[in-house]
C-alpha positions in Angstrom: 37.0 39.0 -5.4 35.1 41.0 -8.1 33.0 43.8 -6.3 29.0 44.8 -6.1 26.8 43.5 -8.4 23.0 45.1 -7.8 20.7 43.4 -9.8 20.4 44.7 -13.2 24.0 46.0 -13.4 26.0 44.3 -16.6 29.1 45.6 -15.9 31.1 47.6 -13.0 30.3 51.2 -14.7 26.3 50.1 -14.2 27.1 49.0 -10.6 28.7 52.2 -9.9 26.2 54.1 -11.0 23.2 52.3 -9.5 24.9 52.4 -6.1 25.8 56.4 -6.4 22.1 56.9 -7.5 20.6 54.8 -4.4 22.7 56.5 -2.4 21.7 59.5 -3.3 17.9 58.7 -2.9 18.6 58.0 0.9 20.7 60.1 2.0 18.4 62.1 3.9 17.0 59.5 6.3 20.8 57.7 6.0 21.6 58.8 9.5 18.5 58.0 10.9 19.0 54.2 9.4 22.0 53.2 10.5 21.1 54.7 13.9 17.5 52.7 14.4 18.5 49.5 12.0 21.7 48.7 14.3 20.3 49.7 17.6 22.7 52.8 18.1 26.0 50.3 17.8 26.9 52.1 15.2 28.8 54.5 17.3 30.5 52.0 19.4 32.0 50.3 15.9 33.7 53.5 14.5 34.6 54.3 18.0 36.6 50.9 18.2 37.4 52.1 14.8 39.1 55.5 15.8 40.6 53.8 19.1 42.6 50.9 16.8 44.0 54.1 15.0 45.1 55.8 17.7 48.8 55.7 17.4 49.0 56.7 13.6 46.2 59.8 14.2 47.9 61.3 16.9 51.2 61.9 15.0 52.0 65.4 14.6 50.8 66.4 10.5 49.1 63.3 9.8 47.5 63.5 6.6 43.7 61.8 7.1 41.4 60.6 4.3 37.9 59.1 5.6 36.7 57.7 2.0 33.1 56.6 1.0 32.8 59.1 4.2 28.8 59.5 3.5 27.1 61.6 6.1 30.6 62.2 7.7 29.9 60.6 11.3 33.8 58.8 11.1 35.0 61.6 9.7 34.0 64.0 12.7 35.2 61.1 15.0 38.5 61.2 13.4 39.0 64.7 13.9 38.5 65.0 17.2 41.5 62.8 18.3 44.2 63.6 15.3 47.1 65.3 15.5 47.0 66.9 11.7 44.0 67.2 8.9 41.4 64.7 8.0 39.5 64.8 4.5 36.9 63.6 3.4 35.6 62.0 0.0 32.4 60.1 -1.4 31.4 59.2 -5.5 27.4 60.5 -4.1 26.9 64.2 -3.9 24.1 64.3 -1.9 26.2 62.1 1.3 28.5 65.2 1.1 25.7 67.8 1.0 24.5 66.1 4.7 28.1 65.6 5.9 29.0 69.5 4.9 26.0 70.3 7.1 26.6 68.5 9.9 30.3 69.1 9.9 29.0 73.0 9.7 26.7 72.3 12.9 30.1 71.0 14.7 32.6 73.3 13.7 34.2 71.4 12.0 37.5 72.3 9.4 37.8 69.3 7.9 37.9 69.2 4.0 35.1 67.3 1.5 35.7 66.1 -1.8 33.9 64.1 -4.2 35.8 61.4 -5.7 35.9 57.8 -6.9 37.4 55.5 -4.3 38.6 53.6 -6.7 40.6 56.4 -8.6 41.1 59.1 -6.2 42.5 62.5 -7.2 44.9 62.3 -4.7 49.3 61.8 -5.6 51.2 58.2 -4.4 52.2 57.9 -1.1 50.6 61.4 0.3 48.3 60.2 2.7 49.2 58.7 7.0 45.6 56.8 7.2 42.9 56.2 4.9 39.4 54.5 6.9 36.4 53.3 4.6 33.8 52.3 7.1 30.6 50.4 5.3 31.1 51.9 2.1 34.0 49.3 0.6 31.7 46.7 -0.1 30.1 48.8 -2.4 33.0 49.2 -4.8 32.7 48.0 -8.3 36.1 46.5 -8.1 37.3 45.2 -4.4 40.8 44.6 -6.0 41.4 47.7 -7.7 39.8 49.2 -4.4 42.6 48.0 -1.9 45.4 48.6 -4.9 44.5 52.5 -4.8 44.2 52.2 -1.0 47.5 51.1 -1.0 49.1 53.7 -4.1 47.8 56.9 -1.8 49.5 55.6 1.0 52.7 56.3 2.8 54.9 53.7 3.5 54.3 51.9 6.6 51.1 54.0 6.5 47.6 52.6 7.5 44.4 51.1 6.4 41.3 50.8 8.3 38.7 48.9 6.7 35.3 48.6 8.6 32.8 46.4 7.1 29.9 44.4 7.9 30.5 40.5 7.9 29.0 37.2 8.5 28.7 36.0 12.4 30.8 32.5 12.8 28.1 31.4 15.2 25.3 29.2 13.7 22.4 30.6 15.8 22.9 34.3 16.1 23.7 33.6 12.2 20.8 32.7 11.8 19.0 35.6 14.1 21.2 37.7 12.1 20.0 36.5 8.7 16.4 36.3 9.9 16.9 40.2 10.6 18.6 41.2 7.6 16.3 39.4 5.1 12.9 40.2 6.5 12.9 43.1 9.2 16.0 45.7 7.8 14.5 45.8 4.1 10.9 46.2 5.8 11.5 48.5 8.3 14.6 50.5 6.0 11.5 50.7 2.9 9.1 52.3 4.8 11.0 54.9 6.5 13.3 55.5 3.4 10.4 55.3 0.7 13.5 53.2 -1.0 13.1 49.6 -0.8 15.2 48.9 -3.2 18.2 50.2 -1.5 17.4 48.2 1.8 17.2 45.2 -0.1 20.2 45.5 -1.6 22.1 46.5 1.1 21.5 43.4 3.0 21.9 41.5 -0.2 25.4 42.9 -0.7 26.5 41.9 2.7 25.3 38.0 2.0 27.7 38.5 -1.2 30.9 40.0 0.2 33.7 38.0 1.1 34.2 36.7 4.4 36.4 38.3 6.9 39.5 36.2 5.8 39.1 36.7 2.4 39.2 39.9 2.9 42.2 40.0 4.8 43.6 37.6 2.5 43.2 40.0 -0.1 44.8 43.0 1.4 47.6 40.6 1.7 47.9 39.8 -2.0 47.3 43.3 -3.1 51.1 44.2 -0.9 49.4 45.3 2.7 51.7 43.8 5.5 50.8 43.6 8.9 47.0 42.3 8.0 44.6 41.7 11.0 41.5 41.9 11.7 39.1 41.8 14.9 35.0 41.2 14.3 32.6 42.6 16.8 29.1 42.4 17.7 29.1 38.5 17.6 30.8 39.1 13.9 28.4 40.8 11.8 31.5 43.3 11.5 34.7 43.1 11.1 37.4 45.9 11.4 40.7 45.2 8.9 43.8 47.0 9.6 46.7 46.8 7.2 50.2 48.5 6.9 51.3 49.7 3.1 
């Protein structure tokens, strides 16, 4: 497992960098995206999300980060159920401009920082949970990503990884591939003015691992306790792993 690799990036400082800067283009219309290019189920997979994470939120003081937490939607959803503090953090300024105002809108008192996932200002072993919903798959590095997952983390503490994935059935994967290469990129252009960024984003889903690789992977980087449940006919999976 190496990590993203948009075309034209040499090395994982370019990828980083082109990803924060598409990012950034979109983040305006981001919201309206995911909501229109996966037919609202968006909310049901972080709900799922925040449900498998019930036990470890509700402690009393639990110490929350939702990272790669673009326009904040998870991070919101997380708050409204935990029993201490969630935080926030994304590498793309303009993600946490939109998240600050909607978490303004909401009343929110959750706290925003910008950060790189993969080295996060944040001490060993301080944090209870720590979700990255669709945002892993755009690290540079996916092994250095789940190590530093893993150093913040408490032991026995919890990650949540929610990613999109490949379906294991032949003809919705290839409904699903018919979707992703020719309608989402279309349809994502247009009402972005960014085609670049919706062709990459499907792009980067053909190219990341498969849902047991993944899990796999949490297992070699230490995480016990690896499991992982797809939905919507697999074209997401939800990892859970215990540091």
């Amino acid at each position: 497992m190496k990590g993203t690799t948009p075309a034209g990036a040499r090395d994982e400082r370019e990828a980083a960098r082109w990803v924060r800067g598409m990012f950034g283009r979109v983040a305006g219309r981001y919201d309206l995206l995911n909501h229109l290019l996966s037919f609202n189920t968006d909310h049901y997979w972080r709900a799922r999300t925040v449900r498998a994470l019930a036990a470890p939120l509700k402690r009393p003081g639990a110490r929350v980060l939702d990272l790669c937490c673009g326009t904040g939607d998870l991070l919101l959803a997380l708050e409204r159920v935990t029993g201490g503090r969630v935080a926030g953090a994304d590498f793309c300024h303009p993600m946490l401009l939109e998240a600050r105002r909607k978490m303004d809108r909401r009343g929110s008192a959750g706290l925003l920082f910008e950060a790189d996932g993969l080295a996060l200002p944040l001490a060993g072993q301080s944090l209870d949970v720590v979700t990255v919903a669709f945002g892993f798959r755009n690290f540079a590095n996916y092994r250095r990503g789940l190590m530093e997952l893993k150093r913040v983390l408490r032991p026995g503490g919890t990650a949540a990884i929610l990613e999109f994935s490949q379906p294991s059935n032949a003809v919705f994967a290839a409904l699903y591939a018919w979707y992703s290469r020719s309608v989402l990129p279309r349809l994502g252009g247009w009402i972005s003015g960014h085609p670049d960024a919706y062709t990459y984003l499907p792009d980067s889903v053909r190219k990341f691992p498969s849902a047991a690789e993944l899990a796999e992977e949490m297992r070699r980087t230490g995480f016990e306790q690896v499991r992982f449940v797809r939905m919507t006919g697999g074209i997401v999976a939800l990892h859970l792993g215990s540091a």
